[in-house]
N, C-alpha and C positions, 0 to 999 in steps of 0.2 A: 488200407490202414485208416480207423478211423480220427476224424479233426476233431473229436471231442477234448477240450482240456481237460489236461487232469485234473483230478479232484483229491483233495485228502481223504484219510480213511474217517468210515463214520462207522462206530461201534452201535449196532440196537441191542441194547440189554433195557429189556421190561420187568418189570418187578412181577406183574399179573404172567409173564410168561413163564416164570420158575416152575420146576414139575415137584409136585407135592410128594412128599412120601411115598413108596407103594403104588404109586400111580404111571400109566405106561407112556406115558408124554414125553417126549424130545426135551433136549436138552434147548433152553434157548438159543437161535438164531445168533450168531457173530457174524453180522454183515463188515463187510471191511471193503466197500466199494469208496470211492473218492470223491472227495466232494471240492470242487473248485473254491480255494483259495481268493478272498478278492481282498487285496491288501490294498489301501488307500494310499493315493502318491500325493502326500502331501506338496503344495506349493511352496518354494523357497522365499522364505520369510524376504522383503523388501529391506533392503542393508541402509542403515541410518544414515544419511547424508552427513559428511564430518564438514568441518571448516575447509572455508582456500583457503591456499596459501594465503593469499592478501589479508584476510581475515585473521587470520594466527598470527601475522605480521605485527597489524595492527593491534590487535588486541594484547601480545607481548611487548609491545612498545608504550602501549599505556599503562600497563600492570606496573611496567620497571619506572615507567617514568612519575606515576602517583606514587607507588610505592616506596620509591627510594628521598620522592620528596617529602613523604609523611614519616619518612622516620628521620630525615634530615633536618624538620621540624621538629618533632617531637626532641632530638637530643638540644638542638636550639630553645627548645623553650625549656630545658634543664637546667639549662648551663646558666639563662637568666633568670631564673628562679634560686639557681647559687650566689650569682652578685645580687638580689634584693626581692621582697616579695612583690614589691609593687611594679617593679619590672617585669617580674615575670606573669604575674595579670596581665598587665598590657598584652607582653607577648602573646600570652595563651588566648586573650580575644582577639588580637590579629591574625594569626593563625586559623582561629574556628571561624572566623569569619572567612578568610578568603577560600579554605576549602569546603563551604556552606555554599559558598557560590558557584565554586565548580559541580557543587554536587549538583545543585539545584539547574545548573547549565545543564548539567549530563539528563537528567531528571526531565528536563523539557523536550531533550534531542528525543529520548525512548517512546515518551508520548506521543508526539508529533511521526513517528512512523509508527507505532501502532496504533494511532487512528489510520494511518495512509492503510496498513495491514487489514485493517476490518473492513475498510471499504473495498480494498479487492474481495477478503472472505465473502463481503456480501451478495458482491457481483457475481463471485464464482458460483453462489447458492442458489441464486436465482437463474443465471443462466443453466443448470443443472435439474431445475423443479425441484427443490429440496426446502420445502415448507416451513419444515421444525427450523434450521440455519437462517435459512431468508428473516423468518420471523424475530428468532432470537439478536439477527445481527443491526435488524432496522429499527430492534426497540431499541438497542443500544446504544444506535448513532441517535433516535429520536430525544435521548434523553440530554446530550447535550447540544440539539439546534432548538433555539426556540419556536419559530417558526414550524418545526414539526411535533412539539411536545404537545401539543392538545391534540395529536391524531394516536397516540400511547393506545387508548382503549380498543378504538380503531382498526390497529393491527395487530391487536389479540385476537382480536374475533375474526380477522381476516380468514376464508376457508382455501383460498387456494394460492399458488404464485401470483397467479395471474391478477386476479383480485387485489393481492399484494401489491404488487405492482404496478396497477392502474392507480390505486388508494394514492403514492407517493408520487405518481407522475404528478397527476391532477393538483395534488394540493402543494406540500411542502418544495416539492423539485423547480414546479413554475413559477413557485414566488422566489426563492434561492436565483431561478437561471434571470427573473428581470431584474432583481439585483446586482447580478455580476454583470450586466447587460450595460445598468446605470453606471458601476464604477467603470465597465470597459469604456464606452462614451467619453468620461470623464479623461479616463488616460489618455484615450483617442487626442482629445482638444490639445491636451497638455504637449503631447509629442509632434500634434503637428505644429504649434505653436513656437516651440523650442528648435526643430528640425527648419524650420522658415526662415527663423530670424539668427540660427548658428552660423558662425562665419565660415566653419570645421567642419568636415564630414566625419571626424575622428570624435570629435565634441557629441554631435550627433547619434553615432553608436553605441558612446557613453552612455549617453543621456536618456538613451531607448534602452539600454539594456538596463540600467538601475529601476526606470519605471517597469522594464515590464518584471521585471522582480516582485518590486512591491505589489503589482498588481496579482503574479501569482500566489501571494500571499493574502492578499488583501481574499479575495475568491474561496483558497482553502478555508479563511475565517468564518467567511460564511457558511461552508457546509460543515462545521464542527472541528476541522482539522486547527492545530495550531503549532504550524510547521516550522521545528525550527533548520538548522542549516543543514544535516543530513535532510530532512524528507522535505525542506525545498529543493535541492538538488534532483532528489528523487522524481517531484512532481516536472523541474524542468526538462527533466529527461522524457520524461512521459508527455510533457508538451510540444515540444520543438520539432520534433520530426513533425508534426501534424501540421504546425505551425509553419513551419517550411515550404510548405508544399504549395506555396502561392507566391514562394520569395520571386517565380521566372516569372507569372505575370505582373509583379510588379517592380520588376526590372524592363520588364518591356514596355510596361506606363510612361517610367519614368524616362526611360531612353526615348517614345513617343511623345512625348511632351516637349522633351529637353530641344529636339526635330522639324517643330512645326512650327517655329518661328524662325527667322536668319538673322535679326535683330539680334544684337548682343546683348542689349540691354534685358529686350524683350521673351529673349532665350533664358538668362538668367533669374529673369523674376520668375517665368512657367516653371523654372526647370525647377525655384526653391518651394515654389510652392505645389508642383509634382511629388518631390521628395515630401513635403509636410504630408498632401495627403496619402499618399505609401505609408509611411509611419502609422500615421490613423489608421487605415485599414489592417494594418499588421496587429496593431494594440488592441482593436477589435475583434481579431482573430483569434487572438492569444487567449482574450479572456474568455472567449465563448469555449476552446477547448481547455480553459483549466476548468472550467463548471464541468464540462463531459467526464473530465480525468476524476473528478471528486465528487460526482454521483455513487450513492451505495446502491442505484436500480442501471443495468445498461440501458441507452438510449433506443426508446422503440416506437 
């Protein structure tokens, strides 16, 4: 038995093969052999990623919650428009004012993660060789850091990733990372400073954890981002594990430190000012991986 697949049937009917009047020619050919079938299997379309839960959550809980308070408004600023006109002007600009400011709150949050958004797109571009992307996404962030906006022409003409991305290590990246270098420094003093002279270890947690806030902020500034409470959360996330990862040796500092005196008095000054510099080096840490987190090139 032959393995040949079947084939559907294929009819030859020639026009030139017709037998002419009178003439003693065969009838054309009806071939009816099979011709193999090759139907294309298409790929199943990739299914649109819908909300989480959390996400549908949220986002019905702000819907009702502006929603019910703008029309809660709105019959309030009716009602004072029925007891007098000048009242209810008032009304009407306290009203558009406070919800001009939620908007313009809401309006900063969406920004502030979609720069954090573009700088992943970027990263993913480059890490990918993906020129057209890379290019389009580093003129993008170039436009608002100043420091990278005279290299614009730069990386148009750029011809490769690579090229691309030597262009932005070399210039706009190094001058950005001694920047955050200088404000990490800067935190660095402050925290051992404060961590020294705290009576509280509690004070002290505080006190590092509000800096090192601002300083993640202070960082995303300079690489264009202008993060507000969602995408500093975001950036913390993305920092802290990284950042973590030296909290055992400098727990072991500090417990070596606290160790090599037997003086009480003597223990407790090493030991405050072990703690000060741990603080330092943490705030040090911190800021050098929030510049890595908010590069649009990965680190190479």
């Amino acid at each position: 038995m032959s393995d040949t697949p079947p084939r559907g049937p294929r009819v030859i009917l020639e026009e030139e093969d017709a037998p002419k009047p009178g003439s003693d020619r065969p009838a054309p050919r009806l071939d009816f052999g099979w011709e193999q079938a090759v139907v294309p299997v298409a790929s199943p379309a990739p299914k649109p990623r819908g909300w989480s839960g959390f996400g549908r959550l949220a986002a019905g809980a702000a819907v009702l919650g502006l929603g019910l308070a703008a029309l809660d408004a709105v019959n309030f600023v009716a009602a004072q428009f029925e007891r007098g006109a000048g009242l209810g002007w008032a009304t009407l600009v306290v009203v558009a004012a406070g919800f001009g400011l939620i908007a313009s709150a809401g309006w900063a949050e969406f920004r502030g993660l979609a720069a954090l958004r573009s700088v992943d797109r970027a990263r993913a571009a480059f890490a990918r060789g993906d020129l057209d992307a890379a290019r389009a996404e580093a003129l993008r962030w170039a436009a608002g850091v100043a420091e990278a906006a005279p290299l614009q022409p730069a990386i148009r003409d750029a011809r490769s990733v690579e090229e691309l991305a030597a262009l932005l290590r070399a210039g706009p990246l190094r001058t950005l990372e001694a920047q955050a270098g200088a404000l990490g420094r800067s935190a660095a003093l402050q925290a051992f400073a404060v961590t020294a002279i705290s009576p509280s270890p509690g004070l002290d947690a505080l006190v590092f954890a509000w800096r090192g806030v601002r300083l993640v902020r202070q960082v995303a500034a300079l690489h264009g981002i202008r993060p507000g409470a969602a995408a500093t959360l975001a950036l913390l996330r993305r920092t802290l594990f990284d950042a973590a990862t030296v909290a055992a040796t400098d727990i072991a500092v500090d417990t070596a430190a606290r160790a090599v005196l037997s003086n009480p008095l003597l223990q407790h000054v090493a030991g405050e000012t072990a703690a000060g510099a741990v603080a330092a080096r943490r705030m040090l840490r911190l800021a050098r991986v929030a510049a890595e987190a908010c590069r649009v090139v990965p680190p190479g």
